[in-house]
C-alpha positions as CSV (number, residue, x, y, z in Angstrom):
1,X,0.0,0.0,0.0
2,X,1.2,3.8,-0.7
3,X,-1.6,5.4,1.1
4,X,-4.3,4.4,3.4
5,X,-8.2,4.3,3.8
6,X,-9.0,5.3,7.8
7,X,-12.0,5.6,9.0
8,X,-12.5,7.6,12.7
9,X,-15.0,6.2,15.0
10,X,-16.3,8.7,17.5
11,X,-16.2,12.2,17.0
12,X,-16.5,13.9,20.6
13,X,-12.8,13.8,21.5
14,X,-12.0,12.3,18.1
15,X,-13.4,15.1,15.6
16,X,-10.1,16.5,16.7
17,X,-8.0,14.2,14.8
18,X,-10.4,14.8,11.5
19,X,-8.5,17.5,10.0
20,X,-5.0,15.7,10.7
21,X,-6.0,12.6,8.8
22,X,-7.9,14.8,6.3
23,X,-4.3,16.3,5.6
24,X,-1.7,14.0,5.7
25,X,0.0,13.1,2.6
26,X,-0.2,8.8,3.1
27,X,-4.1,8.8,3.9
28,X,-6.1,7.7,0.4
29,X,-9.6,9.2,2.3
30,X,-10.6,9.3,5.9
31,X,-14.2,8.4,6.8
32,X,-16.4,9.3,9.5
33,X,-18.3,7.3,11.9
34,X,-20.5,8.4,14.8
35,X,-23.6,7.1,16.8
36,X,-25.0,10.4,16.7
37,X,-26.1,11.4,13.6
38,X,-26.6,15.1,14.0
39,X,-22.9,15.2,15.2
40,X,-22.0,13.1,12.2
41,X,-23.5,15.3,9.7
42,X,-22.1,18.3,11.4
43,X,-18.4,17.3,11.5
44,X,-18.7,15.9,7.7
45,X,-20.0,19.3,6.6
46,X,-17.6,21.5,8.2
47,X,-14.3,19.6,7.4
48,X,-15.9,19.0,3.7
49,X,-15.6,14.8,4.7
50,X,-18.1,13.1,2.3
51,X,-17.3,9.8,3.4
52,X,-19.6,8.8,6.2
53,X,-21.0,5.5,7.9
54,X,-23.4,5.0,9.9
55,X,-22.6,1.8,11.8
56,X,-19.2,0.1,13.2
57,X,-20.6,-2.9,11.2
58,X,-20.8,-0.7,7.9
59,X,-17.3,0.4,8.7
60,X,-15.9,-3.1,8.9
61,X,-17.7,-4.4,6.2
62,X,-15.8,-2.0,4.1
63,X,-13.3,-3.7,1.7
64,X,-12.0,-0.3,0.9
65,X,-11.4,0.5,4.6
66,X,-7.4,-0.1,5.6
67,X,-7.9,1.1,9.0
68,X,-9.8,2.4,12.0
69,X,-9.2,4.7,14.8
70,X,-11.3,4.0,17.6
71,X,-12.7,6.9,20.0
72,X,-15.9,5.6,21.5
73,X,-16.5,5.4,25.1
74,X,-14.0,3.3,27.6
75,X,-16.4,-0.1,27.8
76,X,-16.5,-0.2,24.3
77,X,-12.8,-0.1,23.4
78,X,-11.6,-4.1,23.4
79,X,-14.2,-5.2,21.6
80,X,-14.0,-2.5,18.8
81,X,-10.5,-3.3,18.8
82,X,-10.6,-7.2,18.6
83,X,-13.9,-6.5,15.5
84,X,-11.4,-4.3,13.7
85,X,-8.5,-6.6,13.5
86,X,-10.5,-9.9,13.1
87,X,-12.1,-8.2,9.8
88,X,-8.7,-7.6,8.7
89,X,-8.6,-3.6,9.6
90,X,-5.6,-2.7,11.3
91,X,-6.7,-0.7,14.7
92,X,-5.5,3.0,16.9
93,X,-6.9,3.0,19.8
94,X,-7.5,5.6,22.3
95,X,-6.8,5.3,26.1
96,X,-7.8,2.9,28.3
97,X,-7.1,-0.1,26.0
98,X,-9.2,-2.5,27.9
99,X,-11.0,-2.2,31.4
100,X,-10.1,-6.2,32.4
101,X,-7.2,-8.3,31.1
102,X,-9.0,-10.8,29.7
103,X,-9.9,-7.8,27.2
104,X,-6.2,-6.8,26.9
105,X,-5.4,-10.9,26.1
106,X,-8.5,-11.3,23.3
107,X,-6.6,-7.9,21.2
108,X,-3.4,-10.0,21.9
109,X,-4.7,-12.8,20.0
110,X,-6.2,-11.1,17.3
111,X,-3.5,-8.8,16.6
112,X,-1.7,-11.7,16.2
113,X,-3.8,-13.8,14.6
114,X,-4.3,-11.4,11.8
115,X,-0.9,-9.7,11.7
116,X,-2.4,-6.0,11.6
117,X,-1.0,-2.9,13.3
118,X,-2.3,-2.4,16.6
119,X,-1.6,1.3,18.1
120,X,-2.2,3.1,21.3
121,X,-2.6,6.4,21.1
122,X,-1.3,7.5,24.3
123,X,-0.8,11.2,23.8
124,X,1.0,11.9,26.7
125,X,3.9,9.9,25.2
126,X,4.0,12.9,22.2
127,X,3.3,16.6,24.4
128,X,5.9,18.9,24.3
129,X,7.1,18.6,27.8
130,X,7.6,15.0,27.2
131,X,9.4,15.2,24.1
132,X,11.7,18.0,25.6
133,X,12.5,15.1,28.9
134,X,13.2,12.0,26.3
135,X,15.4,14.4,24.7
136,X,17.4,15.8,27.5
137,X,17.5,12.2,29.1
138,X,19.3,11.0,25.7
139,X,21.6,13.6,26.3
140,X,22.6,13.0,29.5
141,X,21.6,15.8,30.7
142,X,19.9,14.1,34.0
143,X,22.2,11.9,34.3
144,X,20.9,8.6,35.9
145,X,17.3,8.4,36.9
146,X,16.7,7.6,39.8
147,X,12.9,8.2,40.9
148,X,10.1,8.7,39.1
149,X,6.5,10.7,39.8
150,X,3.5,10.2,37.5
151,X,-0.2,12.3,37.8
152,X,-3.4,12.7,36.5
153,X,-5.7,14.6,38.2
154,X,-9.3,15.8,36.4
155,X,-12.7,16.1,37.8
156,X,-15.7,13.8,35.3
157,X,-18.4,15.3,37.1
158,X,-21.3,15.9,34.6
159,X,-19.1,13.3,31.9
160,X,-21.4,11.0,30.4
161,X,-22.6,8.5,32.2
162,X,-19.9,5.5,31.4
163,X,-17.6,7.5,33.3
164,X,-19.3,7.7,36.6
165,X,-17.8,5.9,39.1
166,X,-14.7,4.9,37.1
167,X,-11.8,3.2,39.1
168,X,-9.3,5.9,38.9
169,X,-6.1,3.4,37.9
170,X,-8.3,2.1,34.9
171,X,-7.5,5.2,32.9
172,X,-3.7,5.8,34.5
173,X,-2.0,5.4,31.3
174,X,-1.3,9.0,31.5
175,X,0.1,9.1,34.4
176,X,2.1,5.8,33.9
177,X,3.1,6.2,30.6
178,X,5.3,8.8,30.4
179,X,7.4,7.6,33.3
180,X,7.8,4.2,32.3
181,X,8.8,5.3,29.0
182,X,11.6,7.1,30.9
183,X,12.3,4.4,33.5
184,X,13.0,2.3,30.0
185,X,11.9,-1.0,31.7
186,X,8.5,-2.9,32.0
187,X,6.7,-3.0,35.1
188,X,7.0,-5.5,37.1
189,X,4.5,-5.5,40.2
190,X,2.2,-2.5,41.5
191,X,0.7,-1.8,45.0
192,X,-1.6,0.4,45.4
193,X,-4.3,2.1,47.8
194,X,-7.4,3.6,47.4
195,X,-8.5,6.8,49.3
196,X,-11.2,8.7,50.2
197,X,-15.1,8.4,49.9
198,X,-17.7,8.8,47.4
199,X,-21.2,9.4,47.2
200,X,-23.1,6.1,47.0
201,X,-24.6,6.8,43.5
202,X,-21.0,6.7,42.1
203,X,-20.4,3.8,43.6
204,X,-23.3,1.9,41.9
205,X,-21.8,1.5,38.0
206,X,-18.3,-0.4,38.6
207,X,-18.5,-1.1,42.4
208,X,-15.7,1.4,43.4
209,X,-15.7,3.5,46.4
210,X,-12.4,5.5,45.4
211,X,-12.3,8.8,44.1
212,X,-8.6,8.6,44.5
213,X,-5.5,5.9,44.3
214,X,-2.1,6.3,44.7
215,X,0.9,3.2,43.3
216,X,3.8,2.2,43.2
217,X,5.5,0.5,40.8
218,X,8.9,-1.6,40.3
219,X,10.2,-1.6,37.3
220,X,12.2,-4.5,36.2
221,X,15.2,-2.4,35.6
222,X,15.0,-1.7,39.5
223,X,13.5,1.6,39.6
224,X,10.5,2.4,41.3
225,X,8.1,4.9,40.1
226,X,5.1,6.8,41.4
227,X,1.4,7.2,40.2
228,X,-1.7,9.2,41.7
229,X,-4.6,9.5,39.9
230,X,-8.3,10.9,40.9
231,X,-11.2,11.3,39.0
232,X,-14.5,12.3,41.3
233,X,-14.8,15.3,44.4
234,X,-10.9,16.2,44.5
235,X,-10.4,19.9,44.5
236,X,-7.3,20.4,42.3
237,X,-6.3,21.9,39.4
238,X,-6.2,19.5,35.4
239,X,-3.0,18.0,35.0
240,X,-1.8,15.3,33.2
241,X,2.5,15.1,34.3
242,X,5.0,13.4,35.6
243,X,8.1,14.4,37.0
244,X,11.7,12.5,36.4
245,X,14.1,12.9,39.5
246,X,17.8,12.5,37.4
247,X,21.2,12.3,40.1
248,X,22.5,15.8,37.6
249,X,19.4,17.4,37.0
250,X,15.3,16.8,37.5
251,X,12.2,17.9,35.4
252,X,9.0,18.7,37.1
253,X,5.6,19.4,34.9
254,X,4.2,22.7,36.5
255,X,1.1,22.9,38.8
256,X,-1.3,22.6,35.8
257,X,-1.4,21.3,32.5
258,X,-0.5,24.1,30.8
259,X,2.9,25.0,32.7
260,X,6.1,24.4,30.9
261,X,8.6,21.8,33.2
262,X,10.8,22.9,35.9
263,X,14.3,21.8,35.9
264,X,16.2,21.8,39.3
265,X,20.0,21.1,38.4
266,X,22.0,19.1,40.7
267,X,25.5,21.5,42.1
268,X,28.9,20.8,42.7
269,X,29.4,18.9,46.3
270,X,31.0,22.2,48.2
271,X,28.1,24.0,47.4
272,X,25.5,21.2,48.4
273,X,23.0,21.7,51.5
274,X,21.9,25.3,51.1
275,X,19.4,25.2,48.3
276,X,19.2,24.0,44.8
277,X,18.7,26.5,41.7
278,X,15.8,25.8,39.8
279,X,14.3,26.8,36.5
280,X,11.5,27.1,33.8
281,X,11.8,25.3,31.0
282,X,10.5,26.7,27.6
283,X,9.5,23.0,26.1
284,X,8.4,24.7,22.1
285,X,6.5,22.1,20.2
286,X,7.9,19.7,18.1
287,X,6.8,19.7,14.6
288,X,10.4,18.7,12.5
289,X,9.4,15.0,11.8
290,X,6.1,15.4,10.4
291,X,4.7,16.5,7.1
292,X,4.6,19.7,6.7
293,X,0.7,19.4,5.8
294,X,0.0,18.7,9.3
295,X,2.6,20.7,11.3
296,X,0.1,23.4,12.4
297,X,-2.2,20.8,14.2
298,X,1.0,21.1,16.9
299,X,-0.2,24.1,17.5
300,X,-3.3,25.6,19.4
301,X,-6.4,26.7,16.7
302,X,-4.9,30.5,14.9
303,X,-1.9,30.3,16.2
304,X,-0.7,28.9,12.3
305,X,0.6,31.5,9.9
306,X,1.3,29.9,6.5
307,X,3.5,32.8,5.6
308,X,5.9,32.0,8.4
309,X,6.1,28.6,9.7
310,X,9.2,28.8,11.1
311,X,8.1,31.9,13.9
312,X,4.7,30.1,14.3
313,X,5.8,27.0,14.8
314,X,8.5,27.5,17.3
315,X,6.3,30.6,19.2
316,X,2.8,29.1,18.9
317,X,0.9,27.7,22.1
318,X,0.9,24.0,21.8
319,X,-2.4,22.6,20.3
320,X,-4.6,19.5,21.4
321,X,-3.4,17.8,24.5
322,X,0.3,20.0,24.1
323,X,0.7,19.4,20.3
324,X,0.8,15.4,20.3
325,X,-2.0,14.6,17.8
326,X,-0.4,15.0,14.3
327,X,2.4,12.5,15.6
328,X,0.5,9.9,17.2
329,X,-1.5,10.2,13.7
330,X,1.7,10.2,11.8
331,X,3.7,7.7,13.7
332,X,0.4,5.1,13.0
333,X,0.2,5.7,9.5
334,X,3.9,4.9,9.0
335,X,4.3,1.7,11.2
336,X,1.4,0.3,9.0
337,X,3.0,1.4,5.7
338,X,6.6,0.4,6.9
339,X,5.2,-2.5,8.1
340,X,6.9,-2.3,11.2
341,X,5.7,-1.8,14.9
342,X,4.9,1.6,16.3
343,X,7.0,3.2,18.6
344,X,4.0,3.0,21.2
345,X,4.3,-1.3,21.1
346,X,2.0,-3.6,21.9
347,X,3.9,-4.9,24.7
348,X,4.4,-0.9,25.7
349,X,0.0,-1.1,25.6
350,X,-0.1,-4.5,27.3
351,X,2.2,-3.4,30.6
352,X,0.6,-0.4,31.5
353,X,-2.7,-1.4,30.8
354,X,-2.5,-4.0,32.9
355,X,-0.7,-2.1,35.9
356,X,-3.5,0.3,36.2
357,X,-6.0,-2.8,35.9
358,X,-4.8,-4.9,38.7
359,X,-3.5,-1.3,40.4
360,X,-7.0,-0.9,41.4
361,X,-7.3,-4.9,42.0
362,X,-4.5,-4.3,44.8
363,X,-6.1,-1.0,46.1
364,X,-9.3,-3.4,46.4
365,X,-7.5,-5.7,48.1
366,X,-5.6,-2.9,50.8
367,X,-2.5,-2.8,49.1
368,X,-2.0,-6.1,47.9
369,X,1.2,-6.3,45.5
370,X,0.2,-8.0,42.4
371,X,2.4,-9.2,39.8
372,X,1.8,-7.7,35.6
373,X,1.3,-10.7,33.4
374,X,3.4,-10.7,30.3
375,X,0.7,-11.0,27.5
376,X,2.8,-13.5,25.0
């Protein structure tokens, strides 16, 4: 194949990748899919799309269709994902990839089973202030890691309804991606607590009674790493960071999601023990490895001036969730033409899937440490 035929499923969150796939140079046509009608009309007129369907079933049935990217609600994601591949579509996924690991084994099998690309599309993995950490961490820059923070903190109050009640560690790949990307080892075992109380009514959906949790995970590598995560009547600010503690230098992610990372830098021994200089990092968005039909969608909406690229795209505010959807669009696209994995693996999905799964398993069971299956 020289170019591909995707189709996007789910257009609340997901009309945002429209334009992207509308743009790039490898896709042969990008289709439209949504349960609600009205929306789907809406998004197909104002991004001139023609191609819509009106059933997952009438996307799958498809011959012409090379590929789906799945944004429908959480409960819904496995078994989209294991339809898709068993019809011979190769499959993007958003975030959780399954809610049990049963559902994480059943995409195993039929990734395999039909040797189609299988993608998570863990954005975090692609912001700014990631990118700018992987890159100083290459360098050498932080020298050895040697602890590692992860957080996602968001209210989903007034979310549809499939979200009420959540357990808080089934949607931690946020939080746990980024720093096991850094820690550049799978993890091994998770403990975790719960905390806090909800209203009964929230408890009612998936039988949790956390609003919050808090792990910790080994890494096989023998780091540890840290994850706190809350999603119902927790006061705090958005944020979606993690913060890499290096024996040179460390990088915090501000105090909300839009701040730029602090970096504290390590000083010479003989002036050690009164204070440590800190600093804000300017993390620009990264835009050089992409076509340079979709480089704007790293930044936010008009901050894109044709005319100069270069100024805009250095200077511009980051766009949707800190400029990482053209490259997990991109980097999909090319693992299936290359025919090679994505960066994001499937073992990469698999581990951190299944460390916020049985995360909440261990918080359920007061702390519990519980081993992550390897998903051969």
């Amino acid at each position: 194949m020289e170019k591909l035929g995707v189709v996007l499923c789910g257009l609340g969150f997901g009309g945002a990748f429209a334009p992207i796939y509308r743009d790039h140079p490898d896709v042969k046509f990008i289709g439209l899919f949504d349960t609600n009608g009205q929306k789907l009309e809406e998004t197909s007129k104002t991004l001139g799309i023609e191609r819509v369907y009106h059933s997952y079933e009438e996307v799958l049935n498809d011959p012409e269709v090379d590929a789906v990217h799945i944004v429908t609600p959480i409960p819904r994601h496995e078994e989209q994902a294991v339809m898709a591949l068993e019809s011979g579509k190769h499959v993007a996924s958003t975030v959780p990839m399954a809610l049990t690991l049963e559902g994480i084994r059943e995409i195993v099998r039929a990734k395999k089973q039909s040797g189609k690309t299988y993608m998570l599309m863990e954005t975090t993995l692609y912001t700014r202030q990631f990118l700018n950490a992987l890159s100083m961490y290459k360098s050498g820059q932080l020298g050895r890691v040697q602890l590692l923070r992860g957080c996602h903190y968001q209210d989903m109050e007034n979310w549809p309804e499939y979200w009420l009640g959540l357990p808080p560690m089934y949607y931690a790949t946020h939080a746990m991606s980024p720093i096991a990307a850094l820690a550049g080892s799978r993890v091994e075992k998770v403990v975790c607590y719960g905390s806090g109380t909800m209203r009964p009514e929230l408890r009612c959906r998936y039988g949790n009674p956390f609003p919050a949790e808090t792990a910790l995970l080994r890494f096989e590598n023998g780091l540890a790493g840290e994850v706190t995560r809350t999603l119902f009547e927790t006061a705090r600010a958005y944020l979606e960071g993690f913060n890499v503690y290096g024996s040179k230098a460390s990088l915090e992610w501000g105090f909300k999601d839009s701040d730029d990372l602090i970096m504290t830098t390590l000083e010479s021994a003989d002036h050690r023990g009164y204070g440590t200089p800190s600093e804000t990092l300017r993390s620009p968005a990264a835009y050089e490895n992409l076509p340079e039909s979709i480089r704007r969608y790293t930044l936010a909406s008009g901050q894109y001036d044709p005319t100069q690229p270069e100024k805009s795209l250095t200077s511009g505010a980051a766009g949707g969730h800190h400029g990482s959807h053209p490259h997990l669009v991109h980097e999909f696209i090319r693992s299936v033409l290359e025919e090679r994995e994505p960066a994001i693996s499937l073992d990469f999905a698999c581990n951190v899937s299944a460390a916020g799964i049985l995360a909440h398993a261990s918080a359920l069971a007061g702390g519990k440490e519980l081993e992550i299956p390897r998903f051969e």
